[in-house]
PQR file with spaces between the fields and no chain letter, atoms N, CA, C, O and H, PARSE charges and radii, in Angstrom:
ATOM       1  N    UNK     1      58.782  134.543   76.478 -0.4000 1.5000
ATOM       2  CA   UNK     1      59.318  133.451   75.699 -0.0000 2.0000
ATOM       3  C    UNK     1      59.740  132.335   76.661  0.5500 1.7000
ATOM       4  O    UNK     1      60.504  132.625   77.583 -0.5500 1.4000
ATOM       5  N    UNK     2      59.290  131.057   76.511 -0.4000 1.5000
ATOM       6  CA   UNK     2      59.652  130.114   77.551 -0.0000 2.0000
ATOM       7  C    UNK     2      60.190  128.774   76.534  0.5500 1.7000
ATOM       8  O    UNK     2      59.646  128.253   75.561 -0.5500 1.4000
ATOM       9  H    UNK     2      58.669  130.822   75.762  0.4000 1.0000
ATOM      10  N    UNK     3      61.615  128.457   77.289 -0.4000 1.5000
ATOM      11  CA   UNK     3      62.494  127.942   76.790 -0.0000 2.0000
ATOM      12  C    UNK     3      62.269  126.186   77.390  0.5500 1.7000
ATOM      13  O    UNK     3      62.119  125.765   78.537 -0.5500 1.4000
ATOM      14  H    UNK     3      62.057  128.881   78.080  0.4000 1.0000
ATOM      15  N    UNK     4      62.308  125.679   76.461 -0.4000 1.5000
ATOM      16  CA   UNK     4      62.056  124.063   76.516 -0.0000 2.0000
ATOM      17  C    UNK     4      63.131  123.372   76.788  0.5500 1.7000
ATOM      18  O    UNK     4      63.960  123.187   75.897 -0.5500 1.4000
ATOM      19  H    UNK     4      62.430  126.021   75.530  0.4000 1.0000
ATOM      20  N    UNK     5      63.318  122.862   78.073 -0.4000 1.5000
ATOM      21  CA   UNK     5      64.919  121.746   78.507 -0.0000 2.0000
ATOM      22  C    UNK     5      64.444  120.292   77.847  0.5500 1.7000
ATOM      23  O    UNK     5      63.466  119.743   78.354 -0.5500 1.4000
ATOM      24  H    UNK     5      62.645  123.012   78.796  0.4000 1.0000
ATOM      25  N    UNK     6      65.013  119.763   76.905 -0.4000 1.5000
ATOM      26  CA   UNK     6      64.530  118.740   76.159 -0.0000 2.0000
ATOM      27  C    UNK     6      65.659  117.990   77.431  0.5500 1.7000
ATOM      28  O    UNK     6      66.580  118.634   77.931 -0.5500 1.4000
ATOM      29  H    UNK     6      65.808  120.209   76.493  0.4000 1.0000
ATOM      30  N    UNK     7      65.370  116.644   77.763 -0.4000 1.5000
ATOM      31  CA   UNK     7      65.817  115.839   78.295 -0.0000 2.0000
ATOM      32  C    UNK     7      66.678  114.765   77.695  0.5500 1.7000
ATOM      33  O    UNK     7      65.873  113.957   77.233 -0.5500 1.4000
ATOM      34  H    UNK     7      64.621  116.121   77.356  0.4000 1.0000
ATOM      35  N    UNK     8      68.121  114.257   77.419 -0.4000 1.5000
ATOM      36  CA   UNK     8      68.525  113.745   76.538 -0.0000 2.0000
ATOM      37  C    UNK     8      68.244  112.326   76.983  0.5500 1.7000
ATOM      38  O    UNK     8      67.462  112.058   77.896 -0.5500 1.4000
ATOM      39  H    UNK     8      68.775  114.913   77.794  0.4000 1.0000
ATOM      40  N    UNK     9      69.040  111.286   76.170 -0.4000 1.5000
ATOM      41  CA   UNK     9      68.602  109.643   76.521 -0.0000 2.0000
ATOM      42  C    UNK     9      69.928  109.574   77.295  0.5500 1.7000
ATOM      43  O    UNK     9      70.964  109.670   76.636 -0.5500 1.4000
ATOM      44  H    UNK     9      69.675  111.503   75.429  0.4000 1.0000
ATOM      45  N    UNK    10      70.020  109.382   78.935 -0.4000 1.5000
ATOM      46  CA   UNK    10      71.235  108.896   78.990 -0.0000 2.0000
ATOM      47  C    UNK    10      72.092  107.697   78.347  0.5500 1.7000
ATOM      48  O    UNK    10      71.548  106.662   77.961 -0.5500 1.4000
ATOM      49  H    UNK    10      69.179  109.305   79.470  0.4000 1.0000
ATOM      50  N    UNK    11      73.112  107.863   78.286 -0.4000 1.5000
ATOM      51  CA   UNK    11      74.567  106.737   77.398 -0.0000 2.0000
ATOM      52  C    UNK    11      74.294  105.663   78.395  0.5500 1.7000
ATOM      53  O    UNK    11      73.898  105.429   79.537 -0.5500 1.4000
ATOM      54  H    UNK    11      73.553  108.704   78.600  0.4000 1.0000
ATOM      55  N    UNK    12      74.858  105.012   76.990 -0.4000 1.5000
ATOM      56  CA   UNK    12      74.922  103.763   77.851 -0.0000 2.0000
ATOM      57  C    UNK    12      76.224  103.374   77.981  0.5500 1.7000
ATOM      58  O    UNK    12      76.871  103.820   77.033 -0.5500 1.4000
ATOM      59  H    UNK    12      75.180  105.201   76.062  0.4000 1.0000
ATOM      60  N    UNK    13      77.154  102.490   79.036 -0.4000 1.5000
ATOM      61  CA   UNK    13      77.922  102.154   79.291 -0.0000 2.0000
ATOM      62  C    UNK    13      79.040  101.921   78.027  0.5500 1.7000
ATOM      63  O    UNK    13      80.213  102.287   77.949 -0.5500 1.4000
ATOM      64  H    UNK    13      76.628  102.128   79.805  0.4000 1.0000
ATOM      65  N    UNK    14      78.442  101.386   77.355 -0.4000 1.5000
ATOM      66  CA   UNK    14      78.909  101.346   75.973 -0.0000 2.0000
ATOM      67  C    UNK    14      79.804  102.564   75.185  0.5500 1.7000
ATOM      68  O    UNK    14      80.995  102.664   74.891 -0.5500 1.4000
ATOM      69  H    UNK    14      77.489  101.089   77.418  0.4000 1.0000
ATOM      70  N    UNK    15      78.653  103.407   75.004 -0.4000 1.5000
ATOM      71  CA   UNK    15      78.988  104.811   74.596 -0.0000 2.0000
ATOM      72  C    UNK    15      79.625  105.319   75.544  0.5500 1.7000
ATOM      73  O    UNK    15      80.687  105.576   74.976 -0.5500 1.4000
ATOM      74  H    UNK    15      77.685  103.326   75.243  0.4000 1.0000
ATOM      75  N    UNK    16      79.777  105.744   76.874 -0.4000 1.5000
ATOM      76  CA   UNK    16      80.291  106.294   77.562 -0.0000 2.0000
ATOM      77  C    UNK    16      81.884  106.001   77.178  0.5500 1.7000
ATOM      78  O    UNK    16      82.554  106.918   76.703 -0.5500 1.4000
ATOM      79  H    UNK    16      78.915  105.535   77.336  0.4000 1.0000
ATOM      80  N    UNK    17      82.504  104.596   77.417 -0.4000 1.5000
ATOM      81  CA   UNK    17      83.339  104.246   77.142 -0.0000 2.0000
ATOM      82  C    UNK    17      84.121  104.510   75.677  0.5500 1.7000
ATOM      83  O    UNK    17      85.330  104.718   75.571 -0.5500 1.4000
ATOM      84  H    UNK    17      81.960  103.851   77.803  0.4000 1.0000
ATOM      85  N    UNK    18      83.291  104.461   74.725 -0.4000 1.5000
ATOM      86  CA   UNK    18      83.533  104.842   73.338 -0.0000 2.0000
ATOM      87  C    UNK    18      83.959  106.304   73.159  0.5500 1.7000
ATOM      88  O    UNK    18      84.952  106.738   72.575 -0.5500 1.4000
ATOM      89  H    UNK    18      82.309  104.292   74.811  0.4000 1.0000
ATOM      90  N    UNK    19      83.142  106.856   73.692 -0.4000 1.5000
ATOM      91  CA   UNK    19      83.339  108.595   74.105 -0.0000 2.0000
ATOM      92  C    UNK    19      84.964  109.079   74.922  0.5500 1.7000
ATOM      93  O    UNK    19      85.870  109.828   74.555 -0.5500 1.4000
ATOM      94  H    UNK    19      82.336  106.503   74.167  0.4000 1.0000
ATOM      95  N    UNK    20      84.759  108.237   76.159 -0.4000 1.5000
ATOM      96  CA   UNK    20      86.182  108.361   76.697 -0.0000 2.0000
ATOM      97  C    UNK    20      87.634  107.757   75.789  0.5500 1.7000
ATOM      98  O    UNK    20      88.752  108.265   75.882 -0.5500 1.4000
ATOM      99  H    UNK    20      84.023  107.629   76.456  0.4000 1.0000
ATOM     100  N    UNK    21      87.249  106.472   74.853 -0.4000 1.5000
ATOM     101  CA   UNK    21      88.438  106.214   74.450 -0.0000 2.0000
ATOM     102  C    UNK    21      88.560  106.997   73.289  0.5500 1.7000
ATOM     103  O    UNK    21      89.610  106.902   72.655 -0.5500 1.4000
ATOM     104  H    UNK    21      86.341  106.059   74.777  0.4000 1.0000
ATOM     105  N    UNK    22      87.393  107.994   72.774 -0.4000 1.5000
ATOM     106  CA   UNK    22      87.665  108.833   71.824 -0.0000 2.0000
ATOM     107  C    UNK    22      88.902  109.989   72.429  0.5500 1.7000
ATOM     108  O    UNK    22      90.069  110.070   72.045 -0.5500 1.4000
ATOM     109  H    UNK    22      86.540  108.071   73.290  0.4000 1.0000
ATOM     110  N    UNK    23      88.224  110.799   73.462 -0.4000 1.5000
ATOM     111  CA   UNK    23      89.176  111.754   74.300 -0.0000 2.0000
ATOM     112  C    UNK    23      90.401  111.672   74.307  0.5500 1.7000
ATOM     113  O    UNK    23      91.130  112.650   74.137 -0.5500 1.4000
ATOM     114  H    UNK    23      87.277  110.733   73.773  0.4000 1.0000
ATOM     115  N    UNK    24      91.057  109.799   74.623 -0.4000 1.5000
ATOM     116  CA   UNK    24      92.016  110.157   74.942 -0.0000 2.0000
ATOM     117  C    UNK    24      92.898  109.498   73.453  0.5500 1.7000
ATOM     118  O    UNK    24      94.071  109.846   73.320 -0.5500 1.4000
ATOM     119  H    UNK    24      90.465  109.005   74.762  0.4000 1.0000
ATOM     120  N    UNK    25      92.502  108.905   72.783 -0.4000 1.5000
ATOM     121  CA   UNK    25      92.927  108.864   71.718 -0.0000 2.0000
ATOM     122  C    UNK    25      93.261  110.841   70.818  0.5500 1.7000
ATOM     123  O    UNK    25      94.082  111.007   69.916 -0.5500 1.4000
ATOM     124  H    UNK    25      91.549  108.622   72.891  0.4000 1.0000
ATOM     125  N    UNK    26      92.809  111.430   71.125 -0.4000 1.5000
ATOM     126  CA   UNK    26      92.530  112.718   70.160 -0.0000 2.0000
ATOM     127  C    UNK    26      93.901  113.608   71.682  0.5500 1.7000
ATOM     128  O    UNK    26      94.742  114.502   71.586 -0.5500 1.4000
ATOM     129  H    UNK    26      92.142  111.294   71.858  0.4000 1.0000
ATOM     130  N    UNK    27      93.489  112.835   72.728 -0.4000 1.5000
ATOM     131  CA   UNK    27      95.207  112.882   73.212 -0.0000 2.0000
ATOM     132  C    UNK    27      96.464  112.673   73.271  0.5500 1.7000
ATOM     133  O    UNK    27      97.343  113.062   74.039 -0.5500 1.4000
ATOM     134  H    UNK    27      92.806  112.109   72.805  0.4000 1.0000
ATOM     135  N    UNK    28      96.438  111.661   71.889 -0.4000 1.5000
ATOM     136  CA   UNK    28      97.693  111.069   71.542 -0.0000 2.0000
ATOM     137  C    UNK    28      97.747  109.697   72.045  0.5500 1.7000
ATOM     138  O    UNK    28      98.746  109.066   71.701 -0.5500 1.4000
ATOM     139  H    UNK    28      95.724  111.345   71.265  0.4000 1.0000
ATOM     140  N    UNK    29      96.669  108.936   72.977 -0.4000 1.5000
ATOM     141  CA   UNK    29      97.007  107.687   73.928 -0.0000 2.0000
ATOM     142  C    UNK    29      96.517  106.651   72.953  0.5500 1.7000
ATOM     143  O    UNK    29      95.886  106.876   71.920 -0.5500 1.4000
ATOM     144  H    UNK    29      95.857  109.449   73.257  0.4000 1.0000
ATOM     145  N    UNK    30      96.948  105.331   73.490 -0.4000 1.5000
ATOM     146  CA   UNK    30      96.480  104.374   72.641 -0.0000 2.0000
ATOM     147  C    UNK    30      96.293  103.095   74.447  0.5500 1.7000
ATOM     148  O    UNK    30      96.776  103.072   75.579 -0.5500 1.4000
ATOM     149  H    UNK    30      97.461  105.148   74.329  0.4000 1.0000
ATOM     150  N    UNK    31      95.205  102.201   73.542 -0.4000 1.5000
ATOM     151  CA   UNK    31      95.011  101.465   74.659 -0.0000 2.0000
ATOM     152  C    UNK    31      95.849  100.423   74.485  0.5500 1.7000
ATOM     153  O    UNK    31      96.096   99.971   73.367 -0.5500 1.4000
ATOM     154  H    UNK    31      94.813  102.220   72.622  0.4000 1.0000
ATOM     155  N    UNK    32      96.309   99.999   75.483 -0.4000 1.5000
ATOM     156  CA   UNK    32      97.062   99.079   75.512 -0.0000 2.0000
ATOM     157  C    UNK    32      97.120   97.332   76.637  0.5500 1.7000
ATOM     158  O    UNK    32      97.206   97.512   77.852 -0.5500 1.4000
ATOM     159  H    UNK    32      96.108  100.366   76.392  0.4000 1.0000
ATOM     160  N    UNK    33      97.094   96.596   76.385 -0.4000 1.5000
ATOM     161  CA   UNK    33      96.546   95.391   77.813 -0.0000 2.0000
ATOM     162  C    UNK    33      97.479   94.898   78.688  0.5500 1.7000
ATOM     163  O    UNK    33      98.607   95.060   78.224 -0.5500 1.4000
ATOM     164  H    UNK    33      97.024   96.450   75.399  0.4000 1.0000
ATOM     165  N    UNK    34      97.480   94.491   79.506 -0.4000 1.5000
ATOM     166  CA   UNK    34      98.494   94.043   80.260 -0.0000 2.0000
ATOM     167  C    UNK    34      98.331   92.844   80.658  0.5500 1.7000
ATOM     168  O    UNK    34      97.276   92.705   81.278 -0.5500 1.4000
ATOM     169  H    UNK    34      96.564   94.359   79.883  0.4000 1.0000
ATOM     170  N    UNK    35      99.076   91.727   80.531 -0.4000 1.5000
ATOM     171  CA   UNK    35      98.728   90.790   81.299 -0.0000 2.0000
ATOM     172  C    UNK    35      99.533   90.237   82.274  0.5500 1.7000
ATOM     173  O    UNK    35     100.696   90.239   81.871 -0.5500 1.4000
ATOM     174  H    UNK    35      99.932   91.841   80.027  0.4000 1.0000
ATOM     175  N    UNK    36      99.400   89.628   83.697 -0.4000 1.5000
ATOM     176  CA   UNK    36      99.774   89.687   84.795 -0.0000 2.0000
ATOM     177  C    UNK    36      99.774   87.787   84.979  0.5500 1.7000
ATOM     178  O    UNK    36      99.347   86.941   84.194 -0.5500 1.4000
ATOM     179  H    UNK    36      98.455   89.625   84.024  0.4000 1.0000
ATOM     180  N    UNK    37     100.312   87.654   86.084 -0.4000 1.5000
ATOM     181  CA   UNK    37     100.037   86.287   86.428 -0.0000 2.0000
ATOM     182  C    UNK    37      98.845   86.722   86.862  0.5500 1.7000
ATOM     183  O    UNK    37      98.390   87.861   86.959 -0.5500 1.4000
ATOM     184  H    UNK    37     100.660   88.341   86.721  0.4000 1.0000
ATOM     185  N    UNK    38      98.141   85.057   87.251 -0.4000 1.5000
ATOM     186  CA   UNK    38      96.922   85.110   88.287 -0.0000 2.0000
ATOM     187  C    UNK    38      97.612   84.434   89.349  0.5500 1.7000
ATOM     188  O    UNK    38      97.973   83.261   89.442 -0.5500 1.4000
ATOM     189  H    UNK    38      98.511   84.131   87.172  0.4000 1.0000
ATOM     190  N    UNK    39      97.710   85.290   90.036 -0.4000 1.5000
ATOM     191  CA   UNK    39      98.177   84.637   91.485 -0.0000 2.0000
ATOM     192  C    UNK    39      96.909   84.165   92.467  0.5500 1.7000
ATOM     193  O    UNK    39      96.990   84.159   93.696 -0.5500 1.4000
ATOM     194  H    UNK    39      97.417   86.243   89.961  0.4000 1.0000
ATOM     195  N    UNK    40      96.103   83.898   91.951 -0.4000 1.5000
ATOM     196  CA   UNK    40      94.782   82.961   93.209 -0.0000 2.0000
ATOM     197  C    UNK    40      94.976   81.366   92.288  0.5500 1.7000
ATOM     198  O    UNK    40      94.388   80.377   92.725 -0.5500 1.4000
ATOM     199  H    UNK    40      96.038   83.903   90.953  0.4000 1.0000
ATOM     200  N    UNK    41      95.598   81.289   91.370 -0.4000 1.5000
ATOM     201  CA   UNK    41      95.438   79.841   90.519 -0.0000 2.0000
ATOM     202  C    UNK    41      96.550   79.146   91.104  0.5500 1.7000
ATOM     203  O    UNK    41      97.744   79.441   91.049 -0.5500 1.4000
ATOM     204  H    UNK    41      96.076   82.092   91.015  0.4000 1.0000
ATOM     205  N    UNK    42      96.013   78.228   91.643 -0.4000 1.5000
ATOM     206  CA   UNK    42      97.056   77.262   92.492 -0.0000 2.0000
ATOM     207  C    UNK    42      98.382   76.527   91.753  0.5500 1.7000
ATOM     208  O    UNK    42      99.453   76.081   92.164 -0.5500 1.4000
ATOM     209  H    UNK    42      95.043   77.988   91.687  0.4000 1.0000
ATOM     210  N    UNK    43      97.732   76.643   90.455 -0.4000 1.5000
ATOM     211  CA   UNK    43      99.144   76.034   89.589 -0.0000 2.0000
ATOM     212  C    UNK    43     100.109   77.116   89.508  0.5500 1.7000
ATOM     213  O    UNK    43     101.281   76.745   89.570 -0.5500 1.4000
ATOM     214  H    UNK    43      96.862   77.005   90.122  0.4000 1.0000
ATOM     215  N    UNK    44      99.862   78.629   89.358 -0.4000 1.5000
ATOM     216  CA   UNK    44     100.835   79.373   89.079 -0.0000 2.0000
ATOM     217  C    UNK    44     101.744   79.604   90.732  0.5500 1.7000
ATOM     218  O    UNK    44     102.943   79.350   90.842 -0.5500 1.4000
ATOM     219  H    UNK    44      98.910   78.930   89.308  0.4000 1.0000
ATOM     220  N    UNK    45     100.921   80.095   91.827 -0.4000 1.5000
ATOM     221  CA   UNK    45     101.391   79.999   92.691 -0.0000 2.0000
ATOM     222  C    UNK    45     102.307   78.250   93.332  0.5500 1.7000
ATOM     223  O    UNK    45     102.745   78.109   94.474 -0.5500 1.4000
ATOM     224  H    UNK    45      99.946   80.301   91.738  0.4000 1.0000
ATOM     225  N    UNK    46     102.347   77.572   92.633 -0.4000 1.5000
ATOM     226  CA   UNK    46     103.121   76.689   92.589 -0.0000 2.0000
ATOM     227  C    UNK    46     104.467   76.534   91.461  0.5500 1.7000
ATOM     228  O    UNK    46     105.343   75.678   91.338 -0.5500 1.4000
ATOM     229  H    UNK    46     101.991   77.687   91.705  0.4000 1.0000
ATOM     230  N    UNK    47     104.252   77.397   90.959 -0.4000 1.5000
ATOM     231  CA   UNK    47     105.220   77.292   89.309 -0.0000 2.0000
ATOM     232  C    UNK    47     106.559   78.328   90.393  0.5500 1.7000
ATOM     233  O    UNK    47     107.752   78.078   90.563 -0.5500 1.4000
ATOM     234  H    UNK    47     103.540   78.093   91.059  0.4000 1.0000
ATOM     235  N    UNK    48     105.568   79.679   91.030 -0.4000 1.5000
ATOM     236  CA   UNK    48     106.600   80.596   91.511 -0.0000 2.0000
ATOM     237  C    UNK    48     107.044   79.530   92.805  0.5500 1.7000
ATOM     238  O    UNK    48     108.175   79.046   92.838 -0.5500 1.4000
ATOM     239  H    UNK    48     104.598   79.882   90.892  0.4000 1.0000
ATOM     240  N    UNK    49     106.350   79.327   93.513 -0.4000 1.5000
ATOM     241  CA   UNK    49     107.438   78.633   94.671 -0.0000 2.0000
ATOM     242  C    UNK    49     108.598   77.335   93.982  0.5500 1.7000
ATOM     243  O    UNK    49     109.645   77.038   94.557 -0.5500 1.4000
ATOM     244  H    UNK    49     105.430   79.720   93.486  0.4000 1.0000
ATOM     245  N    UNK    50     108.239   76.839   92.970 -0.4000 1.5000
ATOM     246  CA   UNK    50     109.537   76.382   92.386 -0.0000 2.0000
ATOM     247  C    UNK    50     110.511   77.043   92.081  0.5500 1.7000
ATOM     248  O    UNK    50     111.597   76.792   92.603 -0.5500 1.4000
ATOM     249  H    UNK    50     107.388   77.080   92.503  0.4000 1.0000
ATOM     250  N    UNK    51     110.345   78.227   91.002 -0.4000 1.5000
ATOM     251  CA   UNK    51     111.397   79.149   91.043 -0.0000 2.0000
ATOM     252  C    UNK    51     111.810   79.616   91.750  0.5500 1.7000
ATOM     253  O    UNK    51     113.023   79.720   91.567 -0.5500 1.4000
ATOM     254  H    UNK    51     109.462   78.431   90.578  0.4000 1.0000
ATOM     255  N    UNK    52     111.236   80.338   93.211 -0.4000 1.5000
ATOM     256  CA   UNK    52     111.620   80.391   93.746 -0.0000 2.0000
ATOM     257  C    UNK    52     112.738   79.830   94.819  0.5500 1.7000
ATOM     258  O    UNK    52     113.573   80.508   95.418 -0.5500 1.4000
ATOM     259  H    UNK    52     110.251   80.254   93.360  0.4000 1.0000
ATOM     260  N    UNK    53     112.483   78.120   94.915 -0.4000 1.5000
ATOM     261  CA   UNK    53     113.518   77.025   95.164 -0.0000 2.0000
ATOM     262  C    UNK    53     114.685   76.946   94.165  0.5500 1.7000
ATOM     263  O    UNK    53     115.725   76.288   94.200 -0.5500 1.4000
ATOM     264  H    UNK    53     111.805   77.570   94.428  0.4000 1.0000
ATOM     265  N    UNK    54     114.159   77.880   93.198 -0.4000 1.5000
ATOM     266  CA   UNK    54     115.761   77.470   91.914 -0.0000 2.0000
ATOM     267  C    UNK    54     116.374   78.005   92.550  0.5500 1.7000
ATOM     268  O    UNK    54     117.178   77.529   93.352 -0.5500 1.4000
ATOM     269  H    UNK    54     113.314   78.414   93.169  0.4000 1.0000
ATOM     270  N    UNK    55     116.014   79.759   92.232 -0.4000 1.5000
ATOM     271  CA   UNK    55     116.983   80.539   92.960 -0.0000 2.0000
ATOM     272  C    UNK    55     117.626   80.686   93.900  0.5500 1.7000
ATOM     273  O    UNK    55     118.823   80.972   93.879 -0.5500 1.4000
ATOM     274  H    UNK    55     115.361   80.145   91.580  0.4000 1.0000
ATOM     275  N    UNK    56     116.776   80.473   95.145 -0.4000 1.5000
ATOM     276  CA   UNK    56     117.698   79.961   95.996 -0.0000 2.0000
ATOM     277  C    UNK    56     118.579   79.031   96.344  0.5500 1.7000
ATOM     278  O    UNK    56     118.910   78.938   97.526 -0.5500 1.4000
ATOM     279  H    UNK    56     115.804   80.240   95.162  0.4000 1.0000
ATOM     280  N    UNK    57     118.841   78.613   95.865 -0.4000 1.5000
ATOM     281  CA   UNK    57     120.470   77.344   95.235 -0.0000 2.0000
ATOM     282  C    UNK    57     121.050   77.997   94.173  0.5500 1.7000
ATOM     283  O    UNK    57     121.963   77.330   93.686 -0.5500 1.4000
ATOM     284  H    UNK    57     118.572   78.689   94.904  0.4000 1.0000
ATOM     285  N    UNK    58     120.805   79.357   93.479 -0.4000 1.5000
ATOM     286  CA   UNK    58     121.899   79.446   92.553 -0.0000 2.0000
ATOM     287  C    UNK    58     123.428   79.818   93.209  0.5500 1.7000
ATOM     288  O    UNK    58     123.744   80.622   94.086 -0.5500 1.4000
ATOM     289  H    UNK    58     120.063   79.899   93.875  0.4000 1.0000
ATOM     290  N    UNK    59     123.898   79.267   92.731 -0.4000 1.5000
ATOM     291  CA   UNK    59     125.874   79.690   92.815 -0.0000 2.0000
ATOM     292  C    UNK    59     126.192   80.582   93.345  0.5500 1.7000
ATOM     293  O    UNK    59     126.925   80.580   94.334 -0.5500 1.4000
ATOM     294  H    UNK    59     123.641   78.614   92.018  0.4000 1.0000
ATOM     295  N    UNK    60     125.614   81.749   92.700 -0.4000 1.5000
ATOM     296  CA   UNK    60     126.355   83.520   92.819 -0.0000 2.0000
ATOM     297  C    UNK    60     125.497   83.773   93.914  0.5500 1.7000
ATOM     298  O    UNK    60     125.750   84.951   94.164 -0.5500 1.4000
ATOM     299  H    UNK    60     125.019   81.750   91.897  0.4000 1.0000
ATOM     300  N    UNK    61     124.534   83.355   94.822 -0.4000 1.5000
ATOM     301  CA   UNK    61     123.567   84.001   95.559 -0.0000 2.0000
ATOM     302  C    UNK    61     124.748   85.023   96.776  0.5500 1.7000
ATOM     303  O    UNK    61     124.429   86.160   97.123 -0.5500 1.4000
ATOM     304  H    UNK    61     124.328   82.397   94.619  0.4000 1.0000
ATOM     305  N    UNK    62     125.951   84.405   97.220 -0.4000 1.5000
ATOM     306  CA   UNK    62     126.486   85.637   97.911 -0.0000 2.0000
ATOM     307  C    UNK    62     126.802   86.494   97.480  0.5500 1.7000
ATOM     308  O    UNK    62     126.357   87.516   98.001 -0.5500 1.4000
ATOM     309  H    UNK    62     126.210   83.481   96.938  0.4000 1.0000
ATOM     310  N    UNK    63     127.724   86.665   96.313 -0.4000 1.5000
ATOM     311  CA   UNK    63     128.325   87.495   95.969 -0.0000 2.0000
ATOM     312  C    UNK    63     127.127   88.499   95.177  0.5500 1.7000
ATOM     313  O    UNK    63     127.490   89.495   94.553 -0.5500 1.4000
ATOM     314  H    UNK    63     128.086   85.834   95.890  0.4000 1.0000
ATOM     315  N    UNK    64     126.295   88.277   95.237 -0.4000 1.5000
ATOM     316  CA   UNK    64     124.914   89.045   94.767 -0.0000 2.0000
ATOM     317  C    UNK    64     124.141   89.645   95.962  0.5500 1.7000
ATOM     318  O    UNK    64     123.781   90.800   95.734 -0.5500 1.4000
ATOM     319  H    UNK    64     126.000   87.467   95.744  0.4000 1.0000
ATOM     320  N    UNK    65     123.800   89.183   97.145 -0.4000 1.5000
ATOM     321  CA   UNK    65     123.794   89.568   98.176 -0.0000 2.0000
ATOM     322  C    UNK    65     124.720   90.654   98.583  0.5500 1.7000
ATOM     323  O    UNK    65     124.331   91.742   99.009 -0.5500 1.4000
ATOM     324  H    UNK    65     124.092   88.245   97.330  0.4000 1.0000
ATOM     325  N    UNK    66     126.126   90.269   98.414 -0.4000 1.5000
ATOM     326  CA   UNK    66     127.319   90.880   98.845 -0.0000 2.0000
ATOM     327  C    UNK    66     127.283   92.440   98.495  0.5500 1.7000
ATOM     328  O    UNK    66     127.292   93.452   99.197 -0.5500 1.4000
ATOM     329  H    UNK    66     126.442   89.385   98.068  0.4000 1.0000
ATOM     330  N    UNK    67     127.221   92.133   96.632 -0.4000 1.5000
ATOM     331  CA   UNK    67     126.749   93.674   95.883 -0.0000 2.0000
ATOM     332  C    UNK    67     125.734   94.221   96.559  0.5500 1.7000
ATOM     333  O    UNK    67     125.881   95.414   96.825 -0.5500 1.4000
ATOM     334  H    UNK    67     127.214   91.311   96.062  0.4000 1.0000
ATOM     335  N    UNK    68     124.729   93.695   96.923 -0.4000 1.5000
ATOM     336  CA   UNK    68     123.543   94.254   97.208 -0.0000 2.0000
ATOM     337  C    UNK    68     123.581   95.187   98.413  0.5500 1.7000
ATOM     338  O    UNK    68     123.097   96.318   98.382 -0.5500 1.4000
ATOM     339  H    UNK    68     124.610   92.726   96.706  0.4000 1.0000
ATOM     340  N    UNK    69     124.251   94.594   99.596 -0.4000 1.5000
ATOM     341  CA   UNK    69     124.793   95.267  100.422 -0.0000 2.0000
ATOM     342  C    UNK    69     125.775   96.516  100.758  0.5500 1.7000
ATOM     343  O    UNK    69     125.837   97.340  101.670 -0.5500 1.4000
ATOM     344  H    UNK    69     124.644   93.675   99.622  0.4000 1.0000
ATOM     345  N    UNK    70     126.582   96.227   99.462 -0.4000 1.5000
ATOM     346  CA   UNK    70     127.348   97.389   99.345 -0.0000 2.0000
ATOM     347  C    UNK    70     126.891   98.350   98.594  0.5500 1.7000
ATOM     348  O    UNK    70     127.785   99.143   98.297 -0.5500 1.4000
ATOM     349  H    UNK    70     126.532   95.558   98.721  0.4000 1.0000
ATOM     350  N    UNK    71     125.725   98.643   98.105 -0.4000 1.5000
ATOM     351  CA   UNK    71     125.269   99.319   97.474 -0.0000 2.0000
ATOM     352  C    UNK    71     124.085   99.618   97.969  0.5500 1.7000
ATOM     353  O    UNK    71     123.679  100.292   97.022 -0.5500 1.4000
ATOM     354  H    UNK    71     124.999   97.998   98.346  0.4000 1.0000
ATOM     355  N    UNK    72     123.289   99.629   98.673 -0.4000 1.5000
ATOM     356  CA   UNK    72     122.396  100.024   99.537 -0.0000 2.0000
ATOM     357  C    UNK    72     122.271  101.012   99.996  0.5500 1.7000
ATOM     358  O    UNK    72     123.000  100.917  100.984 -0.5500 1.4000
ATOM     359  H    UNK    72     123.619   99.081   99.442  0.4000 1.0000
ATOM     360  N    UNK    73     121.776  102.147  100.015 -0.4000 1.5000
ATOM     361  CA   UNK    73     121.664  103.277  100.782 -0.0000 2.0000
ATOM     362  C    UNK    73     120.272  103.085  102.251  0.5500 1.7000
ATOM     363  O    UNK    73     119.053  103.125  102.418 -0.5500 1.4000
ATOM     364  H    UNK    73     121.185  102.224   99.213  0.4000 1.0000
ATOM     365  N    UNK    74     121.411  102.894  102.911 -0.4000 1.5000
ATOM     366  CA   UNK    74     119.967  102.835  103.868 -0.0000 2.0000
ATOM     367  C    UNK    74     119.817  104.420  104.691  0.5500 1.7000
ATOM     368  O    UNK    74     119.464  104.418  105.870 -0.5500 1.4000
ATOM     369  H    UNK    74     122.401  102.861  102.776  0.4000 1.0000
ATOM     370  N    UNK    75     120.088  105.649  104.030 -0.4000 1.5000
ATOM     371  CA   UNK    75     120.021  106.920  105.103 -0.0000 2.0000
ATOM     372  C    UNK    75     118.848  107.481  104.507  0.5500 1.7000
ATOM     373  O    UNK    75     118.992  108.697  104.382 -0.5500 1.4000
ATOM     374  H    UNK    75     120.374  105.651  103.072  0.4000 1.0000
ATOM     375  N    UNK    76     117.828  107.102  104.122 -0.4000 1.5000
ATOM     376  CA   UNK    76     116.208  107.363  103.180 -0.0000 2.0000
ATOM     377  C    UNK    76     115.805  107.409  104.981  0.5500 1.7000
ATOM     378  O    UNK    76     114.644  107.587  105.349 -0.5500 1.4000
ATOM     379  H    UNK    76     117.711  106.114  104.223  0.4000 1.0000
């Protein structure tokens, strides 16, 4: 008796993906997006070096420092 290996169609990228977000859905997960700055866009990397100039002039910056220091564990 000789047994026939039928060859399937490999998936396509598509399906593959469909397949995996089946898995982990039937795991309880859900997908979810994130969105981030773009830090290569010259306007955003300019938005943070402003804020960054806020902060540094705010009021409390010692006494925030100050905490920071006293609370530090540096024996890691």
């Amino acid at each position: 008796m000789r047994t026939t290996s039928r060859k399937t169609k490999p998936k396509t990228p598509q399906q593959r993906m469909q397949a995996r977000r089946a898995r982990l859905r039937a795991q309880g997960m859900r997908p979810v997006q994130h969105w981030v700055p773009d830090l290569r866009d010259p306007r955003v990397r300019a938005d943070l070096r402003r804020q960054g100039r806020l902060l540094a002039r705010h009021p409390e910056n010692a006494a925030i420092d100050a905490w920071i220091e006293a609370v530090y564990d540096a024996s890691d």
